[in-house]
C-alpha positions as a Python dict, from the first residue, in 0.01 Angstrom:
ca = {
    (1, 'X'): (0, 0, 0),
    (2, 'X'): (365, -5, -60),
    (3, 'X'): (324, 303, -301),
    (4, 'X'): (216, 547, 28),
    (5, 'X'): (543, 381, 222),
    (6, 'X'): (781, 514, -31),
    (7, 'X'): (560, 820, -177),
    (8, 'X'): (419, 1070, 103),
    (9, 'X'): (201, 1379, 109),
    (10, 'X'): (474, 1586, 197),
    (11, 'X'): (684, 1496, -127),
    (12, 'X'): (483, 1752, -300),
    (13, 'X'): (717, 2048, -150),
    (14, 'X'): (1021, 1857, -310),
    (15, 'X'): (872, 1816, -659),
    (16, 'X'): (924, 1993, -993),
    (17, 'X'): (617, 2254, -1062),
    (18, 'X'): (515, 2038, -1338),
    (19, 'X'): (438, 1745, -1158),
    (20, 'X'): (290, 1931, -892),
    (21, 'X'): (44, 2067, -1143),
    (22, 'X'): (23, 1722, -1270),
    (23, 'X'): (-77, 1612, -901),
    (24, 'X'): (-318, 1884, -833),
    (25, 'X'): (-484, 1824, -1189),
    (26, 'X'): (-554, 1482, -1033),
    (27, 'X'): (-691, 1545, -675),
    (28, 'X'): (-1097, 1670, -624),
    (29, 'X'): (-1064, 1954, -419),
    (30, 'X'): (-1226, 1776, -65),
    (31, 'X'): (-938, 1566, -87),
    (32, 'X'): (-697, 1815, -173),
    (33, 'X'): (-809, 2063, 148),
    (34, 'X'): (-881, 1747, 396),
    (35, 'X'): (-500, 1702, 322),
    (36, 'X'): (-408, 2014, 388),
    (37, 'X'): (-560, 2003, 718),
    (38, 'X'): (-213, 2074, 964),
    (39, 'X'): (19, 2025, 683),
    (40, 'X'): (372, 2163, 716),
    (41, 'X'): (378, 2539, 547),
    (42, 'X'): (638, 2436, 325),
    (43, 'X'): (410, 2149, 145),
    (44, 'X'): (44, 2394, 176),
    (45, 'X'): (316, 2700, -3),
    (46, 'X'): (418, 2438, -277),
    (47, 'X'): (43, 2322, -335),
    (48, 'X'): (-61, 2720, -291),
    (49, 'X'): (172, 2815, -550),
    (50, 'X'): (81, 2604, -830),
    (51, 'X'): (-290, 2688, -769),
    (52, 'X'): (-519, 2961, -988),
    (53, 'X'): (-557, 3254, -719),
    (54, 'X'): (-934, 3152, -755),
    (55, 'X'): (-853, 2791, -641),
    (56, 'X'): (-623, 2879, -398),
    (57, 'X'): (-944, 3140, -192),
    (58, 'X'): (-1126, 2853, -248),
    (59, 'X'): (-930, 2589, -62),
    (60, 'X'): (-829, 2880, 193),
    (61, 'X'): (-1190, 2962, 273),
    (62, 'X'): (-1307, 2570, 317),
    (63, 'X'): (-1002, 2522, 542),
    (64, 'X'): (-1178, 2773, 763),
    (65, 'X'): (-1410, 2566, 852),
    (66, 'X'): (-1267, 2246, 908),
    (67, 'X'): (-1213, 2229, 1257),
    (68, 'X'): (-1295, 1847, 1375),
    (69, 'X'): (-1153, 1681, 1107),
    (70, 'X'): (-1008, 1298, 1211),
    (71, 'X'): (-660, 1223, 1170),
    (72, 'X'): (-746, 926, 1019),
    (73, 'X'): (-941, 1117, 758),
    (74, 'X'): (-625, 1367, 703),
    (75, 'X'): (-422, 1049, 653),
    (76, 'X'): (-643, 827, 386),
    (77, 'X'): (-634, 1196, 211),
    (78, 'X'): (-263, 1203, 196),
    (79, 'X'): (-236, 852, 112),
    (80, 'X'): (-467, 880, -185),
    (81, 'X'): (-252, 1212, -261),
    (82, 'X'): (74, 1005, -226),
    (83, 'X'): (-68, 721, -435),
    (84, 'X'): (-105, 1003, -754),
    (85, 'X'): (201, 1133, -656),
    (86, 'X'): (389, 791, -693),
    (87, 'X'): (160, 695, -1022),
    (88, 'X'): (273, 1061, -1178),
    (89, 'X'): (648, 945, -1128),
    (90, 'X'): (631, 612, -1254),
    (91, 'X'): (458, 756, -1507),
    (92, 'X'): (763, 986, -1601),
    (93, 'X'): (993, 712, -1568),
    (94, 'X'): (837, 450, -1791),
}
């Protein structure tokens, strides 16, 4: 969609805490760590940061086993990140 050309994963590590809370109170948790999956440390240390410690061993310990995980999968998971992401800020605009 036209929302995931101008929205992207990566965004998150330029956004306000808020709306990264905002974000994260949005995503299920598959979604959230398939995303994850060879992101850049500055957008997993955004994410991380805004996360319960609880949340954050969670996510760290199912990363751990995700080893053959698709790009393709890793991509419709960022695009359905982005998509919140771009909903969130038209949201805040409107």
């Amino acid at each position: 969609s036209l929302l995931t050309r101008i929205y992207r994963f990566d965004d998150i590590a330029s956004l306000g805490k808020t709306v990264v809370q905002r974000v994260l109170g949005e995503i299920d948790s598959t979604n959230l760590t398939t995303a994850l999956f060879g992101a850049p440390q500055e957008v997993t240390d955004a994410i991380f940061s805004n996360l319960s410690k609880r949340a954050r061993q969670t996510i760290e310990e199912e990363m751990q086993f995700m080893s053959n995980m698709t790009e393709s999968r890793v991509q419709q998971a960022r695009d359905s990140i982005a998509e919140i992401i771009a909903k969130i800020d038209m949201e805040s605009e409107g």
